[in-house]
Backbone atoms as SQL, in Angstrom:
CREATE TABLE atoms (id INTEGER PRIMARY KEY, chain TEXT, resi INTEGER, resn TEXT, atom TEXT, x REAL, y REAL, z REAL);
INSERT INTO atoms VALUES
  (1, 'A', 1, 'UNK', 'N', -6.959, 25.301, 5.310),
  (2, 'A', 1, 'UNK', 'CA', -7.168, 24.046, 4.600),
  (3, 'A', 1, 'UNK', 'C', -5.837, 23.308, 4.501),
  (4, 'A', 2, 'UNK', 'N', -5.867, 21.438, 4.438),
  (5, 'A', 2, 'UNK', 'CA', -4.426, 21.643, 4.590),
  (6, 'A', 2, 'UNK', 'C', -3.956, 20.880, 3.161),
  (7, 'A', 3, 'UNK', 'N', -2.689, 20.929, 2.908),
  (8, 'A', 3, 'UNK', 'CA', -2.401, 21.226, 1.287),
  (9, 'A', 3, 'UNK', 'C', -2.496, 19.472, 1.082),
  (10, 'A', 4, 'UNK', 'N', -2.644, 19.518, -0.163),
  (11, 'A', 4, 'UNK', 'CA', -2.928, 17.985, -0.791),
  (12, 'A', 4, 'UNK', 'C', -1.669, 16.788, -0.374),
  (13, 'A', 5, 'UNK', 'N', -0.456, 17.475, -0.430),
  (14, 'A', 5, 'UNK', 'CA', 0.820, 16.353, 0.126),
  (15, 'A', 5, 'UNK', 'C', 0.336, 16.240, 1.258),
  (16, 'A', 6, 'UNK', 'N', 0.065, 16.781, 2.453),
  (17, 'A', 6, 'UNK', 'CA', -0.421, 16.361, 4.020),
  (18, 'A', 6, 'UNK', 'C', -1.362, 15.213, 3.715),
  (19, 'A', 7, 'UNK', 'N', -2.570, 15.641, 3.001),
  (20, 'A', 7, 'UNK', 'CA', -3.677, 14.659, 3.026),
  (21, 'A', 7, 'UNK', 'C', -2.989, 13.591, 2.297),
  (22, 'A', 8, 'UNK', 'N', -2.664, 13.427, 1.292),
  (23, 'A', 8, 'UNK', 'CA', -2.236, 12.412, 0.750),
  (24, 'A', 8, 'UNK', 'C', -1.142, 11.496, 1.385),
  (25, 'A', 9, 'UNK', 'N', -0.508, 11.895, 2.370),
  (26, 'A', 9, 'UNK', 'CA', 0.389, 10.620, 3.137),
  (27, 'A', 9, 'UNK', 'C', -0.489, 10.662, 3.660),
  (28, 'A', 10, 'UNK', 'N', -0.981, 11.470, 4.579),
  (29, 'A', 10, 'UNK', 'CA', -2.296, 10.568, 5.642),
  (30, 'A', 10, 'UNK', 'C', -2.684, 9.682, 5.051),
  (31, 'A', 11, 'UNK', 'N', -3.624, 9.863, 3.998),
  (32, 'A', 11, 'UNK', 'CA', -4.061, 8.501, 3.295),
  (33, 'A', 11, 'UNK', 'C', -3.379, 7.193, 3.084),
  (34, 'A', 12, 'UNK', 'N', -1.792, 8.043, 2.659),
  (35, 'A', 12, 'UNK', 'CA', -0.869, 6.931, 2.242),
  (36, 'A', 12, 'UNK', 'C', -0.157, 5.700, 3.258),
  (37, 'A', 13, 'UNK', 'N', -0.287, 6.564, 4.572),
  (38, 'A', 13, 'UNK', 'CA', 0.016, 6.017, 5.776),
  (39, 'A', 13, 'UNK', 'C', -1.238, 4.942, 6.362),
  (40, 'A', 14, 'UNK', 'N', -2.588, 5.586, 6.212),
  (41, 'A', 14, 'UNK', 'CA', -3.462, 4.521, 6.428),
  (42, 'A', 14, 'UNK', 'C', -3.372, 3.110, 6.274),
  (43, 'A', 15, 'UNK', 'N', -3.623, 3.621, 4.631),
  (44, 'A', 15, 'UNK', 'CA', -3.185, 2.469, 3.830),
  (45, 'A', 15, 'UNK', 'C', -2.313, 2.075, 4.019),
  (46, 'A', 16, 'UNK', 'N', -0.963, 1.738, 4.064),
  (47, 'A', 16, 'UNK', 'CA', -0.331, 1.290, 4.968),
  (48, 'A', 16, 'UNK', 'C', 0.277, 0.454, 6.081),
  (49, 'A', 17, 'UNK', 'N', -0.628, 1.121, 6.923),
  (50, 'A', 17, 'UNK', 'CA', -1.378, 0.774, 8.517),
  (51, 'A', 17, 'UNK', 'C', -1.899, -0.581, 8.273),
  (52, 'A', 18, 'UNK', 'N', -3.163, -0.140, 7.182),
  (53, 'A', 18, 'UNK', 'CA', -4.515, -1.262, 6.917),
  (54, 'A', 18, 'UNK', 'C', -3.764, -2.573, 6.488),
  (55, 'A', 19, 'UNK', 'N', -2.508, -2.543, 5.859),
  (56, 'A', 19, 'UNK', 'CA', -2.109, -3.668, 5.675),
  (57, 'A', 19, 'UNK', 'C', -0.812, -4.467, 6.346),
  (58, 'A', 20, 'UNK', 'N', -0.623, -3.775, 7.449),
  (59, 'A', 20, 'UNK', 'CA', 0.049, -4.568, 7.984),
  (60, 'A', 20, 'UNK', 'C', -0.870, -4.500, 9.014),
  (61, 'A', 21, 'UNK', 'N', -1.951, -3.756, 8.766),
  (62, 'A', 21, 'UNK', 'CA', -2.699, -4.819, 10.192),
  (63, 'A', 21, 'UNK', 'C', -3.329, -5.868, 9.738),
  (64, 'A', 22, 'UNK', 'N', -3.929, -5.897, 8.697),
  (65, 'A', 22, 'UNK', 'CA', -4.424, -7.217, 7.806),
  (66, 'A', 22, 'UNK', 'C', -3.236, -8.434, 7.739),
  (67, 'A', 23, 'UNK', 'N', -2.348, -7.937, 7.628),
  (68, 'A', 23, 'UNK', 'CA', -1.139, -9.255, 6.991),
  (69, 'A', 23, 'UNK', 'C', -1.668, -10.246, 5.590),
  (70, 'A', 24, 'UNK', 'N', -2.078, -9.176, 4.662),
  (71, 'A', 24, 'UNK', 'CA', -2.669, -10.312, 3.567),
  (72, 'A', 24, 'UNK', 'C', -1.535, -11.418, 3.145),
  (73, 'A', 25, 'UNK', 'N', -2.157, -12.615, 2.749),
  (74, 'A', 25, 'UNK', 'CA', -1.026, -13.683, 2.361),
  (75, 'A', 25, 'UNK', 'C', -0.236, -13.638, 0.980),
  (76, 'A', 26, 'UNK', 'N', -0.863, -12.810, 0.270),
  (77, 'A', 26, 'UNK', 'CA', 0.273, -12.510, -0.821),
  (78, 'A', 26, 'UNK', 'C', 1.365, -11.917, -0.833),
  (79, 'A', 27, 'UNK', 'N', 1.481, -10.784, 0.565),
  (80, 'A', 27, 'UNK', 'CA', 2.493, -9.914, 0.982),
  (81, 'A', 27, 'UNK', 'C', 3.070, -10.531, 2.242),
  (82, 'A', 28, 'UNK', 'N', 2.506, -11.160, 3.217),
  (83, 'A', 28, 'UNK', 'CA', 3.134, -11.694, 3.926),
  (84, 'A', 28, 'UNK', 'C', 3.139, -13.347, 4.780),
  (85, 'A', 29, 'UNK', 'N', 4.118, -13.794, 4.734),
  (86, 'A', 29, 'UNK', 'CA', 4.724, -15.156, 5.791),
  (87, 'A', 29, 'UNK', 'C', 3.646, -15.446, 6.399),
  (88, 'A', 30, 'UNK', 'N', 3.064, -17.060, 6.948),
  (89, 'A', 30, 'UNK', 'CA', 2.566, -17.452, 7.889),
  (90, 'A', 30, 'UNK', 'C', 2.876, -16.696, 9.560),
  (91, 'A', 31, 'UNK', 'N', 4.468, -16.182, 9.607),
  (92, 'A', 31, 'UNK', 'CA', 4.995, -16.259, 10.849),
  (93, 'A', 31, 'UNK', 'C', 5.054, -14.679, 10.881),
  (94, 'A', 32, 'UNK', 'N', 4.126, -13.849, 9.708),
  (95, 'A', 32, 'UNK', 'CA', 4.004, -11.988, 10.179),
  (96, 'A', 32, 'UNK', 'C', 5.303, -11.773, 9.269),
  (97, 'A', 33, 'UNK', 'N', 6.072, -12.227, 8.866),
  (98, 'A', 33, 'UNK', 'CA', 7.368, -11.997, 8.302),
  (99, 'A', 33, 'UNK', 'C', 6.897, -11.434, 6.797),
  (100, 'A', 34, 'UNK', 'N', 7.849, -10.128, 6.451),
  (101, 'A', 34, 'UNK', 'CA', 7.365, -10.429, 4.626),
  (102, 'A', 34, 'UNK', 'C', 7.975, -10.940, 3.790),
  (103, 'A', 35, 'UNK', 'N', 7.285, -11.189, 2.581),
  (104, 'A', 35, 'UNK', 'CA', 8.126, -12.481, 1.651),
  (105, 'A', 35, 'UNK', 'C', 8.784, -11.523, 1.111),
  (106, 'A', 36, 'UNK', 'N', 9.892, -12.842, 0.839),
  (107, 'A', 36, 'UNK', 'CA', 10.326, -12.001, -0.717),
  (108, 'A', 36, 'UNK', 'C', 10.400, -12.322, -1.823),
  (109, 'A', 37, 'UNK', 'N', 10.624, -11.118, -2.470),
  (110, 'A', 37, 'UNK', 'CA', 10.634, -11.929, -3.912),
  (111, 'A', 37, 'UNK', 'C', 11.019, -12.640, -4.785),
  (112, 'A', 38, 'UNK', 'N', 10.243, -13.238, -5.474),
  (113, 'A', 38, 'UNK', 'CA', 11.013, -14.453, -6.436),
  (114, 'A', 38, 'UNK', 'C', 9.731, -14.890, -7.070),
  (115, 'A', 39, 'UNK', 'N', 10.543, -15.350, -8.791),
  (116, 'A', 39, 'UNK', 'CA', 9.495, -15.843, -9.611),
  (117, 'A', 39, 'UNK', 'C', 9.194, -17.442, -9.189),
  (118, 'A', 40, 'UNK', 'N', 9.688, -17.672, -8.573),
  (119, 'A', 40, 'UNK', 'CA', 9.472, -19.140, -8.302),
  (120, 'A', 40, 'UNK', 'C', 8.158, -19.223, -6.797),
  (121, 'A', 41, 'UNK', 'N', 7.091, -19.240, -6.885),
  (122, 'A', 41, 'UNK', 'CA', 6.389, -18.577, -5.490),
  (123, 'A', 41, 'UNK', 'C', 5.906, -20.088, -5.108),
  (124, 'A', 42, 'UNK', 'N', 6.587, -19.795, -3.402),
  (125, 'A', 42, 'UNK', 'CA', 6.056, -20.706, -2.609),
  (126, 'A', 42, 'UNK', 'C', 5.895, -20.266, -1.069),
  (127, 'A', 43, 'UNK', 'N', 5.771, -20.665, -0.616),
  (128, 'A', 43, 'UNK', 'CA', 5.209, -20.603, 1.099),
  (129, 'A', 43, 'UNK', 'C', 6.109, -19.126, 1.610),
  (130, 'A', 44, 'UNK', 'N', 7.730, -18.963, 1.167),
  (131, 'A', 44, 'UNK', 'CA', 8.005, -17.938, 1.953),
  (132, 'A', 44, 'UNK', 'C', 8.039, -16.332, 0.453),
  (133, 'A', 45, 'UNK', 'N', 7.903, -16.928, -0.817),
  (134, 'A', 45, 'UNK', 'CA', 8.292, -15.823, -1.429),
  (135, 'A', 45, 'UNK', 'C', 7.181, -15.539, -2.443),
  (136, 'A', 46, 'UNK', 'N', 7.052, -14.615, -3.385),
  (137, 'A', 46, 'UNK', 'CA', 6.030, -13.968, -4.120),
  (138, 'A', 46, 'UNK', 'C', 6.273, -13.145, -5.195),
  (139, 'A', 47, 'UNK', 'N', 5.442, -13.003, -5.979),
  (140, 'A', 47, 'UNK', 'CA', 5.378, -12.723, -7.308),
  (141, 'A', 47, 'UNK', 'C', 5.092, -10.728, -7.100),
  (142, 'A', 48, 'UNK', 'N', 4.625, -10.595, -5.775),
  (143, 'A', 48, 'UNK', 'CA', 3.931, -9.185, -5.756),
  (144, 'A', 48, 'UNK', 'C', 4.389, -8.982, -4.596),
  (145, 'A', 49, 'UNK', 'N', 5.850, -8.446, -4.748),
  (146, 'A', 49, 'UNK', 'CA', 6.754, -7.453, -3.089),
  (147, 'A', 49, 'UNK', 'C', 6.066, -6.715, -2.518),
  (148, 'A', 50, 'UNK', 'N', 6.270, -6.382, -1.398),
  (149, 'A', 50, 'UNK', 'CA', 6.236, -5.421, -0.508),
  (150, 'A', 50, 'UNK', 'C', 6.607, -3.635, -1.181),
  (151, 'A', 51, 'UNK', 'N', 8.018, -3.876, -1.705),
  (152, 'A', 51, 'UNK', 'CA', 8.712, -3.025, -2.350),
  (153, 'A', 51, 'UNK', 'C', 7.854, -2.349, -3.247),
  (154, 'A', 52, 'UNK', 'N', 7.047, -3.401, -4.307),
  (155, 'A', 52, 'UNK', 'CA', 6.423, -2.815, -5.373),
  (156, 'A', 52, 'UNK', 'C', 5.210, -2.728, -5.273),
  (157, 'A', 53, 'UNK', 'N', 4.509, -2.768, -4.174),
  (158, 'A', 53, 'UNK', 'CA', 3.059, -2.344, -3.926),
  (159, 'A', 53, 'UNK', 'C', 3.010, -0.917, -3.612),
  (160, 'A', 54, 'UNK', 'N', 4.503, -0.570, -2.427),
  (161, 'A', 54, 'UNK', 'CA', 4.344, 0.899, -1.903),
  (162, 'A', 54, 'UNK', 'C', 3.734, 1.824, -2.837),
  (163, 'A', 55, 'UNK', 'N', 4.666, 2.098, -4.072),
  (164, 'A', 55, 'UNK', 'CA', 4.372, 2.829, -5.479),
  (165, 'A', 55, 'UNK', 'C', 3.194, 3.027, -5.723),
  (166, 'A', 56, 'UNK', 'N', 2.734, 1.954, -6.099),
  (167, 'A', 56, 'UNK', 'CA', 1.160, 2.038, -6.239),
  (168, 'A', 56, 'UNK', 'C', -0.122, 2.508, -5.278),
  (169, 'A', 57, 'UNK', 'N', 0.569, 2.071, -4.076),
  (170, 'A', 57, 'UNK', 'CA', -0.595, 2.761, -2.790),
  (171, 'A', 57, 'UNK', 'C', 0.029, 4.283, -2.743),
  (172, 'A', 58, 'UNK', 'N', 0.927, 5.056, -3.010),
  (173, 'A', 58, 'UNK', 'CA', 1.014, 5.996, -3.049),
  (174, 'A', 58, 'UNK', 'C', 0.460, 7.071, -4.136),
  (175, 'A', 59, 'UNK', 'N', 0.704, 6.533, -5.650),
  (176, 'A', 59, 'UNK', 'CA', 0.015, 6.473, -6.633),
  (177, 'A', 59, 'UNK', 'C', -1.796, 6.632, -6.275),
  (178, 'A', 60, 'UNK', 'N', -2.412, 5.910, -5.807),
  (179, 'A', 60, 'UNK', 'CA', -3.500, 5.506, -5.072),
  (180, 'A', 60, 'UNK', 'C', -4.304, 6.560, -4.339),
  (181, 'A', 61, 'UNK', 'N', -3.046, 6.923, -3.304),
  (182, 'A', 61, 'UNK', 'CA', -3.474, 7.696, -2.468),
  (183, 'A', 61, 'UNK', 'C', -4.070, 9.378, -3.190),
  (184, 'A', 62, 'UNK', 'N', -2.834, 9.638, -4.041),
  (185, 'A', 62, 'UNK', 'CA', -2.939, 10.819, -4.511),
  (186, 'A', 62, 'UNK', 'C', -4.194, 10.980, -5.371),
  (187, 'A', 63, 'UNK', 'N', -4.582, 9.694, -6.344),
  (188, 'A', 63, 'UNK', 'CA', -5.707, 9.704, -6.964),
  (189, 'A', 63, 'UNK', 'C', -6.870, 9.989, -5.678),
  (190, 'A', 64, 'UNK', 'N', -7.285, 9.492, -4.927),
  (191, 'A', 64, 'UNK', 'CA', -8.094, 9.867, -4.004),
  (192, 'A', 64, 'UNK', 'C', -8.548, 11.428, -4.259),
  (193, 'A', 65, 'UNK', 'N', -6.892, 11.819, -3.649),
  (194, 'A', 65, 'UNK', 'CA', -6.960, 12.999, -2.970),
  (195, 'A', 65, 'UNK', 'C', -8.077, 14.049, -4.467),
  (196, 'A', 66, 'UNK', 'N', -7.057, 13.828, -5.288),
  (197, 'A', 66, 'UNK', 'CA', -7.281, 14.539, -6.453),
  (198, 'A', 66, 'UNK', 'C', -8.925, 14.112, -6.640),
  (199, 'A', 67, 'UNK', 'N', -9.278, 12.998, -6.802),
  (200, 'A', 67, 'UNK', 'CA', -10.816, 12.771, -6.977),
  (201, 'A', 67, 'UNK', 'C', -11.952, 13.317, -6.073),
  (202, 'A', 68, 'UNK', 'N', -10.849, 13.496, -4.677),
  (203, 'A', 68, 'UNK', 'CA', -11.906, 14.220, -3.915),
  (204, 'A', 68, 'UNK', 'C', -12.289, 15.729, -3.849),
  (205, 'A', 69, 'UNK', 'N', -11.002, 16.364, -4.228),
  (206, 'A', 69, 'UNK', 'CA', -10.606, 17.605, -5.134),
  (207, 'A', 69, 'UNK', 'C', -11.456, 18.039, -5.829),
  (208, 'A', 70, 'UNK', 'N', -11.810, 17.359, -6.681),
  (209, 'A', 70, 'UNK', 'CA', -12.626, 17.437, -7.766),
  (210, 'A', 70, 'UNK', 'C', -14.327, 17.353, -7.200),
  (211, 'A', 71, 'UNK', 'N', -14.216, 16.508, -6.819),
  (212, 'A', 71, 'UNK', 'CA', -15.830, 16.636, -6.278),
  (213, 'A', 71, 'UNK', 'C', -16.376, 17.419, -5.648),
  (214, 'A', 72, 'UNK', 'N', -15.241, 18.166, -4.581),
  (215, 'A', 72, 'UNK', 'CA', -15.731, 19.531, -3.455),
  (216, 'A', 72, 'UNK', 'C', -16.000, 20.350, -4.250),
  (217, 'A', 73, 'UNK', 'N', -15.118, 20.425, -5.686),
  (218, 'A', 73, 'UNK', 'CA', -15.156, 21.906, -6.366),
  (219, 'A', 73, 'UNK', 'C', -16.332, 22.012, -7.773);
């Protein structure tokens, strides 16, 4: 079986993946570029980094894992 840190970057890496293949516009530039941050938000910068999403999709991921944890058992 393989241990919960493996599964959980997998997940974490997906996720990830899923969004820089998406390019949502809150995280990134018209031109694929990512913004940065600043309280002042306009066309190139944003209120919600790159930086400070990682945390949370990792955060994220592990809840998964753990919820799925829970359900097998």
């Amino acid at each position: 079986m393989l241990s919960r840190k493996v599964i959980t970057l997998v997940i974490y890496l997906l996720i990830i993946s899923l969004v820089f293949a998406i390019q949502p516009y809150i995280i990134f530039a018209k031109d694929g570029t990512i913004k940065r941050f600043d309280v002042y938000n306009d066309e190139e910068t944003t209120v919600i980094p790159f930086f400070l999403i990682l945390p949370i999709f990792a955060i994220l991921a592990y809840l998964i894992v753990l919820v799925l944890e829970v359900i097998n058992t």
